[in-house]
C-alpha positions, -999 to 999 in steps of 0.1 A, spaced: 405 351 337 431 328 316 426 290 307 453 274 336 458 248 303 472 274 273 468 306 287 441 318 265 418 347 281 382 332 293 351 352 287 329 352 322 304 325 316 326 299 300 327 265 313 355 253 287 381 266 270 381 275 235 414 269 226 424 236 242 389 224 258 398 226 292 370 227 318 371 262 335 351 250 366 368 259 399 396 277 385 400 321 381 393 328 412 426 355 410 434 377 381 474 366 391 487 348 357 518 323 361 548 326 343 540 294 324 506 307 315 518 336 301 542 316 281 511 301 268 490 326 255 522 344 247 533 318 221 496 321 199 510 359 196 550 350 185 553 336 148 560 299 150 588 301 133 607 323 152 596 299 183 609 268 160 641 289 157 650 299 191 635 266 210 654 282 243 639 313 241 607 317 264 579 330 239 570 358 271 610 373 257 596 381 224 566 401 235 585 419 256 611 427 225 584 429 206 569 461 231 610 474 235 609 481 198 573 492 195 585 520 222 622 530 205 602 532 170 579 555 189 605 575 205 622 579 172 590 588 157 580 617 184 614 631 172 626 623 211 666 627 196 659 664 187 683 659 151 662 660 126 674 690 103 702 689 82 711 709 51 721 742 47 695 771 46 700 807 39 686 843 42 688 875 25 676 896 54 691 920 77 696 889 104 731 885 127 737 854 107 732 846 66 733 813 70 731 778 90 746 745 83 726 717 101 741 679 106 727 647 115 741 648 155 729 681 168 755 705 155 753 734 134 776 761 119 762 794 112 779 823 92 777 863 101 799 887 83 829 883 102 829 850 120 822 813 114 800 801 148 794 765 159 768 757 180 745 724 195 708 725 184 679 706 199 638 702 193 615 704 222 578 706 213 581 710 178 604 740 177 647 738 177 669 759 199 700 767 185 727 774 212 765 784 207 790 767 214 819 788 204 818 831 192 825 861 212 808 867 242 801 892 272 837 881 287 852 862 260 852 824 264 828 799 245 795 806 254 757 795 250 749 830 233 773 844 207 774 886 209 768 900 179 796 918 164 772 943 147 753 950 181 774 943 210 742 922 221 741 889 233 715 864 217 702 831 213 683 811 184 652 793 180 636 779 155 607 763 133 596 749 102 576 768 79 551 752 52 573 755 25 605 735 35 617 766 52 629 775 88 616 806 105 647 817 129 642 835 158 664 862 178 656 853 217 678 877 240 672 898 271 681 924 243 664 921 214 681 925 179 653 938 154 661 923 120 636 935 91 606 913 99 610 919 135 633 895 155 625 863 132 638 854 94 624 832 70 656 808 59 655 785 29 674 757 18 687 754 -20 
């Protein structure tokens, strides 16, 4: 129930407001709020000086800015964009590529022996998947999955931070490409 004076909740029991000293009897009998009530007991939330500054600005408007940017920080925070790597980290394992160039909006360059590859990556559930863009593939054109110029084997590449600042890289392909430790490499940045 809300005071129908300043829009201050009512605890059950309470014959007067206290906020504004309203008497309560007779009113609450919905749990609908008006507009101008919820201006009310919207403006004891909004600083007073930003009401003082914007005198035309319903004090409801700033809450609801006020929830917008609560949910975009938190979107930002969950890592919702995906393009959070950047920097260049290397291997010295037996791996199709050496090395992968991260930027700040989803793109990445990664070297093999013989060819420079760009790709798109994205995070999903705390691990990165690192798709091609451009590269050699089965027939040719620019592709998701690069074939490997050592193997003749198409592949893809995830990925995952490691304790130590690092990124464990994956080989994912219907056929598998067995560097040393298996189909993943630990890559470091310097």
């Amino acid at each position: 129930m809300y005071c129908t004076s300043c829009g201050r909740e009512i605890q059950q029991g309470d014959r007067y407001c206290t906020d504004c000293g309203v008497l309560i009897t007779g009113q609450g009998k919905t749990d609908k709020i008006t507009l101008e009530q919820a201006d009310r007991y919207a403006s004891h939330i909004v600083p007073k000086a930003l009401l003082f500054r914007f005198p035309n600005v319903r004090p409801i408007i700033f809450v609801a800015g006020y929830a917008v940017i609560a949910i975009l920080l938190l979107v930002v925070i969950m890592g919702a964009g995906g393009h959070d790597l950047s920097g260049t980290y290397y291997t010295y394992e037996n791996f199709p590529v050496y090395s992968i160039a991260f930027r700040e909006d989803g793109t990445f360059t990664a070297y093999d022996t013989n060819k420079i590859l760009q790709g798109k990556y994205s995070k999903k559930g705390g691990k990165y998947s690192l798709k091609f863009t451009d590269g050699e593939s089965i027939y040719g054109g620019p592709v998701s999955n690069y074939r490997a110029a050592s193997t003749g084997s198409q592949y893809a590449l995830k990925a995952e931070r490691i304790n130590d600042g690092g990124l464990r890289v994956y080989v994912t392909s219907d056929y598998i490409y067995w560097p040393t430790n298996g189909n993943w490499a630990d890559f470091y940045s310097w």
